[in-house]
C-alpha positions in Angstrom: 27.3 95.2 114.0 29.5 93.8 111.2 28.6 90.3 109.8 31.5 88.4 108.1 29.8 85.7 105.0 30.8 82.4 106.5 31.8 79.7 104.6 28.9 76.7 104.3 30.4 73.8 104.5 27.3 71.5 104.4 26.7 73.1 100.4 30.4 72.7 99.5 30.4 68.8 100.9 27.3 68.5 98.7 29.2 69.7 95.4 32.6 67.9 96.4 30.7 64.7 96.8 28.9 65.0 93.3 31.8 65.7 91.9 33.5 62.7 93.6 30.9 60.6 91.9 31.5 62.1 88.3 34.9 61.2 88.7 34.3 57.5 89.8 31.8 57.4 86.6 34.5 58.4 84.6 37.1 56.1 86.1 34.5 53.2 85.6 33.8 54.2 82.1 37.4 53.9 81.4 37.5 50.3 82.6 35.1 49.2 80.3 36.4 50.7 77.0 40.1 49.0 78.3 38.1 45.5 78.9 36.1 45.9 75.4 39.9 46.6 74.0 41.4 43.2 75.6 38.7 41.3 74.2 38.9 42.4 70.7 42.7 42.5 71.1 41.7 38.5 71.9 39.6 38.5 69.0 42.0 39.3 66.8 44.5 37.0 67.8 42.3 34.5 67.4 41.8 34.9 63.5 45.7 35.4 63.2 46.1 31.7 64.3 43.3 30.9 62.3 40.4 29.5 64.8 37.5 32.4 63.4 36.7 33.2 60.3 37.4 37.0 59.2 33.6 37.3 59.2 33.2 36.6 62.1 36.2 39.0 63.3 34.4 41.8 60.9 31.5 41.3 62.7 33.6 42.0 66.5 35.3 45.1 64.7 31.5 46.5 64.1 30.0 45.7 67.7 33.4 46.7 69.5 33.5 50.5 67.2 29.8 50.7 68.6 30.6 50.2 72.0 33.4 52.0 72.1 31.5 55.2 70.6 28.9 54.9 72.8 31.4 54.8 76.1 33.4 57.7 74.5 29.7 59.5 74.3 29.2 58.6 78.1 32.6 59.5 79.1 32.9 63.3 77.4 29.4 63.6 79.2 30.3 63.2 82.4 33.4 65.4 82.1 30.9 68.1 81.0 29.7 67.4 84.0 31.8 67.6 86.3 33.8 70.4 84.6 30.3 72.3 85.6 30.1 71.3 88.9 33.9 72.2 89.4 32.7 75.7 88.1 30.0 75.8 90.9 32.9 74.7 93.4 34.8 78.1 92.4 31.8 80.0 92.4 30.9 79.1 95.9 35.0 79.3 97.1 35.2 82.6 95.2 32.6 84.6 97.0 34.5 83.9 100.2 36.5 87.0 99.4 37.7 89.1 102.1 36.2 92.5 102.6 38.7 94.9 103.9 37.7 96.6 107.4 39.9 98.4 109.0 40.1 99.7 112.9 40.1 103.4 114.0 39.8 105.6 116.7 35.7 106.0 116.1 35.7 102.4 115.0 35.6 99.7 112.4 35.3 101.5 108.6 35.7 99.7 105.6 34.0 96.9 103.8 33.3 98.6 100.7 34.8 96.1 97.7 36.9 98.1 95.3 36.7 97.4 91.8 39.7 98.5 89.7 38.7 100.3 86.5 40.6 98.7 83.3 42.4 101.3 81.7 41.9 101.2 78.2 44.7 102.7 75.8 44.0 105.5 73.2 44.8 104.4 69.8 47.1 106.5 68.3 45.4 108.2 64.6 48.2 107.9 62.0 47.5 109.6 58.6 48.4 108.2 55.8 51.3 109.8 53.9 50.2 110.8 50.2 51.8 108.2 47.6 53.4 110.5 44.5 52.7 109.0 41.3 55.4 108.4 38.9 55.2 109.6 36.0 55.3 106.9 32.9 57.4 107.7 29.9 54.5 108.1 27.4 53.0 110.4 30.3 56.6 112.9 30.5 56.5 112.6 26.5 52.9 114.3 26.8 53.7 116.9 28.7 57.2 117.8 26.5 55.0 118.3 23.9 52.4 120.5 25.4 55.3 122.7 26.5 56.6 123.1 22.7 52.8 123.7 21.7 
């Protein structure tokens, strides 16, 4: 008897939800590099009217560049991530593939998977045409005087 592969649905809820958390990381990471922007954006204002000194703003460009390194870090991390699990995803949907059977008088055939060979083209061998020299005047002028010799 034929068996048909059956899609699990308990392994892809698994990856879907892992991947639902990556994106919800990401999401949240994002919130926090836009509230570290509002409060330097703050910041700044500030010493434009003149209420912090531009030490002190120096000091908020430092920490804020840190923090928004480090988030940028955490961020392209997770995408790694989740672009991998997304890859797993495919995997998993991809092996799904029908197999082709078929119904005949003696009964079901088929199920072999056919692979198509690539057809690689023949490069075509050109040869190189032979480049005539020209002859240089003091070259013609040598062989003039050969002749007469």
């Amino acid at each position: 008897m034929i068996e048909l592969r059956k899609v699990d649905p308990n392994k892809f809820a698994k990856l879907h939800k892992e991947l639902t958390s990556y994106i919800e990381m990401i999401r949240a990471k994002e919130d926090e590099k836009q509230v570290i922007i509002d409060q330097f954006n703050s910041e700044s204002k500030r010493f434009f009217f003149g209420k912090i000194s531009e030490r002190a703003l120096a000091s908020s460009v430092k920490r804020a560049n840190k923090e928004l390194n480090s988030l940028d870090f955490e961020i392209r991390k997770a995408i790694k991530g989740a672009v991998e699990l997304s890859m797993k995803e495919k995997e998993h949907i991809m092996a799904q593939n029908p197999t082709h059977y078929y119904a005949t008088l003696s009964g079901i055939a088929g199920g072999e998977v056919k692979r198509h060979k690539l057809k690689v083209k023949k490069r075509k061998v050109v040869k190189k045409k032979k480049v005539s020299k020209k002859q240089t005047p003091k070259k013609r002028k040598r062989k003039l005087l050969r002749k007469k010799l």
